[in-house]
Legacy VTK file of the C-alpha trace (Angstrom):
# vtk DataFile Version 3.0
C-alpha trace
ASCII
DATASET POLYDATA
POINTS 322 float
39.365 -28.505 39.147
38.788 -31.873 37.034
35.051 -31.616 38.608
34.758 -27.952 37.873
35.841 -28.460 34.011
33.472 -31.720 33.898
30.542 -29.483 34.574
31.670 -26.161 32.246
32.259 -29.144 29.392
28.401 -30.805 30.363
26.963 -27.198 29.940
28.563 -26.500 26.573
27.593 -29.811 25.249
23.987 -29.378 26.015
23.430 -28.328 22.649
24.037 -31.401 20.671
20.991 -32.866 22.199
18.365 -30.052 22.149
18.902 -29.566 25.854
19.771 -25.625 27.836
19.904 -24.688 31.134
17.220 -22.054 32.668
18.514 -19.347 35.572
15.297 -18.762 37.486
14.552 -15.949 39.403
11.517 -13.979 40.620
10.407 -10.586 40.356
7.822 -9.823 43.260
4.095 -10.228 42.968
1.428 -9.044 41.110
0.324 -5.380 41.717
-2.372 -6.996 43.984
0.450 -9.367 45.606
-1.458 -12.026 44.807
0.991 -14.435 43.594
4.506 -14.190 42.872
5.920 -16.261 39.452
8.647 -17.677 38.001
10.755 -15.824 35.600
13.622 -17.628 33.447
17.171 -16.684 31.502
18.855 -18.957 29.230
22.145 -19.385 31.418
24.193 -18.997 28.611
23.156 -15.095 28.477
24.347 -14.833 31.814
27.824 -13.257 32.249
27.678 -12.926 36.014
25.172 -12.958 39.022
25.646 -9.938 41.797
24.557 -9.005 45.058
22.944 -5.324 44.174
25.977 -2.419 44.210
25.563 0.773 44.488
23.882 2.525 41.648
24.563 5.609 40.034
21.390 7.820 39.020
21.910 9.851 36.149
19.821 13.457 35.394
16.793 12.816 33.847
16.635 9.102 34.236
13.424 7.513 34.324
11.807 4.127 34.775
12.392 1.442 33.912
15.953 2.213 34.072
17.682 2.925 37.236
20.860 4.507 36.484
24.188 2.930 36.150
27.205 0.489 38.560
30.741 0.315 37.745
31.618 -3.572 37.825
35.136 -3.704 37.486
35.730 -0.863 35.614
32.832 -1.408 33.304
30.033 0.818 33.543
27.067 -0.749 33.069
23.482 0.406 32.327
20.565 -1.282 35.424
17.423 -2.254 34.378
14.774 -2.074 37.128
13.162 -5.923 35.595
9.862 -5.703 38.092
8.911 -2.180 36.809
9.259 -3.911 33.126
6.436 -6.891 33.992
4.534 -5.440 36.081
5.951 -6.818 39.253
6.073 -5.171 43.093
9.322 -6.608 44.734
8.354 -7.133 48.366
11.930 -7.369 49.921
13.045 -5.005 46.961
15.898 -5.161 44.512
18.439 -7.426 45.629
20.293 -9.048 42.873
21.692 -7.778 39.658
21.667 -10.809 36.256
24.426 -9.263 34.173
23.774 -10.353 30.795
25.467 -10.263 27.467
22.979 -9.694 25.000
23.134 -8.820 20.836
26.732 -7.213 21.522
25.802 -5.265 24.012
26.708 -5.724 28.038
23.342 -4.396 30.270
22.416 -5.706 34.301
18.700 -6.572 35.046
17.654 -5.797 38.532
15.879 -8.740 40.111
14.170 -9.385 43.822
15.770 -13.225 44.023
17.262 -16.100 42.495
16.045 -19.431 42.979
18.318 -22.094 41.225
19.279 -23.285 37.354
17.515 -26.305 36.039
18.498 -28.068 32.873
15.535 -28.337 30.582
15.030 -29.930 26.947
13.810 -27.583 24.268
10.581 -29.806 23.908
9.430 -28.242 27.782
9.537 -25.143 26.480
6.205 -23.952 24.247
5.794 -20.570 22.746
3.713 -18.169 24.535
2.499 -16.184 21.507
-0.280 -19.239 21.298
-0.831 -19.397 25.289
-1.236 -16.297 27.534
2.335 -14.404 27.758
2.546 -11.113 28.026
4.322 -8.537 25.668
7.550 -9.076 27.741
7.400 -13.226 27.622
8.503 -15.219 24.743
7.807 -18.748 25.822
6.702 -20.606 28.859
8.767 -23.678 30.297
7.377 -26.436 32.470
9.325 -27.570 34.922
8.380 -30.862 36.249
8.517 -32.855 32.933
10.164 -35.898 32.589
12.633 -35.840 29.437
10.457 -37.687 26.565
7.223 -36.445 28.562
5.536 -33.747 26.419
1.917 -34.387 27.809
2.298 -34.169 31.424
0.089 -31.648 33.045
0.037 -29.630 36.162
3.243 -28.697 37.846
5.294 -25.558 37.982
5.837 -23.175 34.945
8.286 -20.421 34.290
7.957 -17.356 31.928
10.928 -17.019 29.654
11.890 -13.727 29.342
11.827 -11.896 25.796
15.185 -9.700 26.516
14.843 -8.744 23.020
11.565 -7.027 23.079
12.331 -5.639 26.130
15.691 -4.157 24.986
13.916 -3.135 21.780
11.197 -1.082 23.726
13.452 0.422 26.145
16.334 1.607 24.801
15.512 1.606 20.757
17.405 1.691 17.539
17.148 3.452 14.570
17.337 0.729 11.987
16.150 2.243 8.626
16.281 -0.625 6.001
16.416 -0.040 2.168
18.215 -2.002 -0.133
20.500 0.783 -0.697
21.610 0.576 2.934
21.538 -3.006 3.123
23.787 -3.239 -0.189
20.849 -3.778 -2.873
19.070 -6.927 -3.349
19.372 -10.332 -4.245
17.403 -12.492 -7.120
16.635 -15.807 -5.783
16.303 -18.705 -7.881
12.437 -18.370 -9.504
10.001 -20.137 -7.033
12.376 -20.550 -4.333
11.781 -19.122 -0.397
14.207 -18.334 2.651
12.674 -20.061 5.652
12.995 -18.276 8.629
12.843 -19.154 12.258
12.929 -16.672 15.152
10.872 -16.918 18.348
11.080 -13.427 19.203
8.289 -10.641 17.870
10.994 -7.828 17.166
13.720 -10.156 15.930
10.865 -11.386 13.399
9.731 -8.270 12.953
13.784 -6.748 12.038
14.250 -10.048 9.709
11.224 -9.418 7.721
11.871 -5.509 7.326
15.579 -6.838 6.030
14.291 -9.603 3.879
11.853 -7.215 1.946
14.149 -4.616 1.809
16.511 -7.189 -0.176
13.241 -8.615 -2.231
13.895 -11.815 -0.760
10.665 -14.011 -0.015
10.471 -15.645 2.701
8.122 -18.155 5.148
8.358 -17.037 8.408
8.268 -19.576 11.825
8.311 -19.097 15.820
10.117 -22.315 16.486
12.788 -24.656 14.736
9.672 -27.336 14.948
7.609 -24.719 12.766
10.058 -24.394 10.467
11.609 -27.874 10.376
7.460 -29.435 9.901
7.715 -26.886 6.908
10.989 -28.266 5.586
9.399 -32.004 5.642
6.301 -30.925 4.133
8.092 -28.835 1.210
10.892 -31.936 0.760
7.813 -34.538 0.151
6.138 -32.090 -2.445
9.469 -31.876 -4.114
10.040 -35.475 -3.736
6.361 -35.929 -5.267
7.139 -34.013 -8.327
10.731 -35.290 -9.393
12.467 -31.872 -7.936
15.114 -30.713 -5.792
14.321 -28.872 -2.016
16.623 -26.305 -3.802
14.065 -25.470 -6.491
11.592 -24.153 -3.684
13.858 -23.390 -0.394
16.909 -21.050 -0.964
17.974 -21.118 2.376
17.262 -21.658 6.548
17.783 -18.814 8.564
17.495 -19.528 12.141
17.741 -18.191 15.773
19.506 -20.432 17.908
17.114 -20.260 21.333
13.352 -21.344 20.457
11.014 -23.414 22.035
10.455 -27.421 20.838
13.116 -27.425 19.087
16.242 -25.596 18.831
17.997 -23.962 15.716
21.340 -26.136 16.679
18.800 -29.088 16.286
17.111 -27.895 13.256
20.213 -27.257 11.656
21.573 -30.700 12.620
18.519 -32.257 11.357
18.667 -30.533 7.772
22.451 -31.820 7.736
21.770 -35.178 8.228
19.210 -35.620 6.065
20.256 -36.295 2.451
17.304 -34.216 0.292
17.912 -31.048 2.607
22.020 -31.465 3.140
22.487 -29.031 0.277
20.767 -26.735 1.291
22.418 -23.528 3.276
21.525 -23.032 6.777
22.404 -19.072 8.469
22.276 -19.030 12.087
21.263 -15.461 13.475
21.545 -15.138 17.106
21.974 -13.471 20.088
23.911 -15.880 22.003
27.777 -14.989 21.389
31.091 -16.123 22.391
33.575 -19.140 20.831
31.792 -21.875 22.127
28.193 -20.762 20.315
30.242 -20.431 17.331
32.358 -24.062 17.968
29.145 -25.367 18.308
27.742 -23.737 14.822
30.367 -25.206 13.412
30.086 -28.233 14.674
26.241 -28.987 13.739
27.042 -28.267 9.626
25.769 -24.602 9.620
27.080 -22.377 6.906
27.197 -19.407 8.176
26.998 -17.557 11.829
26.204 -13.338 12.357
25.266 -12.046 15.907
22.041 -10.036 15.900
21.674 -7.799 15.632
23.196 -5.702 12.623
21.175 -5.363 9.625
24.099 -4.919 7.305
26.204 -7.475 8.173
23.235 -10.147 8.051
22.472 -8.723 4.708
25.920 -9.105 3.848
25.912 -12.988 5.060
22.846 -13.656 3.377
24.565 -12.546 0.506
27.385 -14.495 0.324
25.328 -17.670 0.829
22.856 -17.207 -1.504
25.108 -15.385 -4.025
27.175 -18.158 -5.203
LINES 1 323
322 0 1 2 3 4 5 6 7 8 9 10 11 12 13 14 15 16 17 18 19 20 21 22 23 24 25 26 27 28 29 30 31 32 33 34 35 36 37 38 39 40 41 42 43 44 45 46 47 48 49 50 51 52 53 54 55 56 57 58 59 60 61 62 63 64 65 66 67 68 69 70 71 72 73 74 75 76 77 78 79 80 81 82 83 84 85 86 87 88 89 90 91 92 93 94 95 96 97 98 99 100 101 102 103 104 105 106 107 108 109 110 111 112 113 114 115 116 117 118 119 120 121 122 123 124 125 126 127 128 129 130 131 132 133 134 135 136 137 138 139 140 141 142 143 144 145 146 147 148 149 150 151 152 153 154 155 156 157 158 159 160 161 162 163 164 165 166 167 168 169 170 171 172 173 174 175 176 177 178 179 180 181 182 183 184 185 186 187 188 189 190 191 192 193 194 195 196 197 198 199 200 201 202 203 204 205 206 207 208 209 210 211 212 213 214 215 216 217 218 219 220 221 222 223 224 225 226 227 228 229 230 231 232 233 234 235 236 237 238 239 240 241 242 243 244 245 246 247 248 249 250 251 252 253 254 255 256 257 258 259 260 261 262 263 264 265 266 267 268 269 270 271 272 273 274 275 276 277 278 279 280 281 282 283 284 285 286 287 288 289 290 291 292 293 294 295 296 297 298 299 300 301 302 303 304 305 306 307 308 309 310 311 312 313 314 315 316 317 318 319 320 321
């Protein structure tokens, strides 16, 4: 038991040194079964792995979703993962991830699991600048030594954009005014939000919100984007006798990014005594106690799971709104 606690207390502390753990699976191969890749999961999204149950097809369901399984008296929406990509399962749909995602519970079918390797953020590079696919937000390599950004060669793992795929399959109606977000907010003259969010429709929702509210804002993929911004901005202040304050309002971050993370980032601004002052939001998918211990923990001012446009409205409020 004392073993079994050491490694739940290792897992959770990951995040005070820019460090996760990646659930890799695969998916098939390519419609010309050709090759068959690596596909990854932060762990922490992971409520439970499953051998495949019986599924449940409702009327008129069609691809990519394969119907529904009752896991303990939860019934639980299947996604078929392969038809998603663009993969062809050879020994076919074995394994459901069930994942707890943006307040919502949903099970992705997958053809196998291979193993969970523990990664530092800095392995992990966005694949909006390299070759992912809609579906991919980032692409981690494996075989790095910690500290070794510039090795090449060795085996790489497309990090799934659950998001975006969530978005596209089952989506929202998220109509955003500032009458439904609860009217605007007047920021300080000349001052910004900076924004951080590695995912295209979480980006994409932000934005919508922040114009709705007439905030402006600089938006980032990574915490690295944003935190190079945060430098750059603090030594122009410094330059001309001001305050960060009189040109950043506020950090609003996701949590998961590649390079760096937004517990990182928002450790970094803490520590640091030009940017201390200066509130930091962390919007984010990942839920439960120990996310929010963790917030906490690193200096952050406020926490609001994605992804509910009026209550981040409402926290961005408060913060700024003083």
């Amino acid at each position: 038991m004392d073993a079994f606690q050491k490694e739940i207390d290792e897992r959770t502390n990951l995040t005070s040194s820019n460090k996760f753990e990646l659930l890799l699976f695969r998916l098939g191969t390519d419609p010309y079964g050709e090759r068959s890749e690596l596909f990854g999961i932060n762990v922490f999204k992971i409520r439970e792995i499953v051998p495949m149950p019986a599924i449940t097809t409702a009327a008129g369901t069609v691809s990519p979703m394969l119907g529904m399984v009752n896991i303990r008296g939860q019934i639980i929406s299947v996604i078929d993962l392969p038809a998603v990509v663009g993969c062809v399962p050879k020994s076919g749909l074995n394994i459901l991830l069930v994942t707890e995602y943006a307040r919502s519970t949903q099970a992705f079918a997958v053809e196998s699991v291979d193993e969970i390797v523990r990664l530092e953020w800095s392995q992990v590079l966005s694949a909006e600048s390299k070759t992912g696919g809609n579906f991919v937000t980032s692409i981690a390599r494996l075989d790095t030594r910690e500290g070794d950004a510039e090795t090449v060669g060795g085996r790489l793992a497309q990090v799934l954009d659950v998001e975006q795929i969530l978005h596209e399959i089952m989506p929202a109606n998220r109509e955003m005014s500032a009458e439904t977000l609860g009217g605007g907010v007047q920021l300080k003259p000349g001052t910004v939000v900076i924004a951080a969010d590695d995912s295209k429709v979480a980006r994409s929702l932000i934005e919508q919100g922040l114009t709705a509210m007439g905030i402006p804002y600089l938006m980032h993929k990574t915490g690295k984007e944003a935190w190079e911004k945060l430098l750059q901005m603090s030594a122009e202040a410094k330059q001309q006798g001001k305050q960060l304050a009189d040109s950043v309002a506020m950090v609003l971050t996701d949590l998961e990014m590649p390079e760096m993370d937004g517990f990182t980032l928002t450790r970094n601004i803490k520590a640091d005594d030009f940017m201390k002052a200066i509130p930091v939001v962390i919007h984010s998918s990942l839920s439960g106690a120990a996310n929010e211990d963790h917030v906490k923990n690193v200096g952050a001012d406020a926490y609001v799971s994605k992804f509910v446009a009026e209550e981040l409205a409402a926290t961005i409020r408060k913060v700024l709104v003083k």
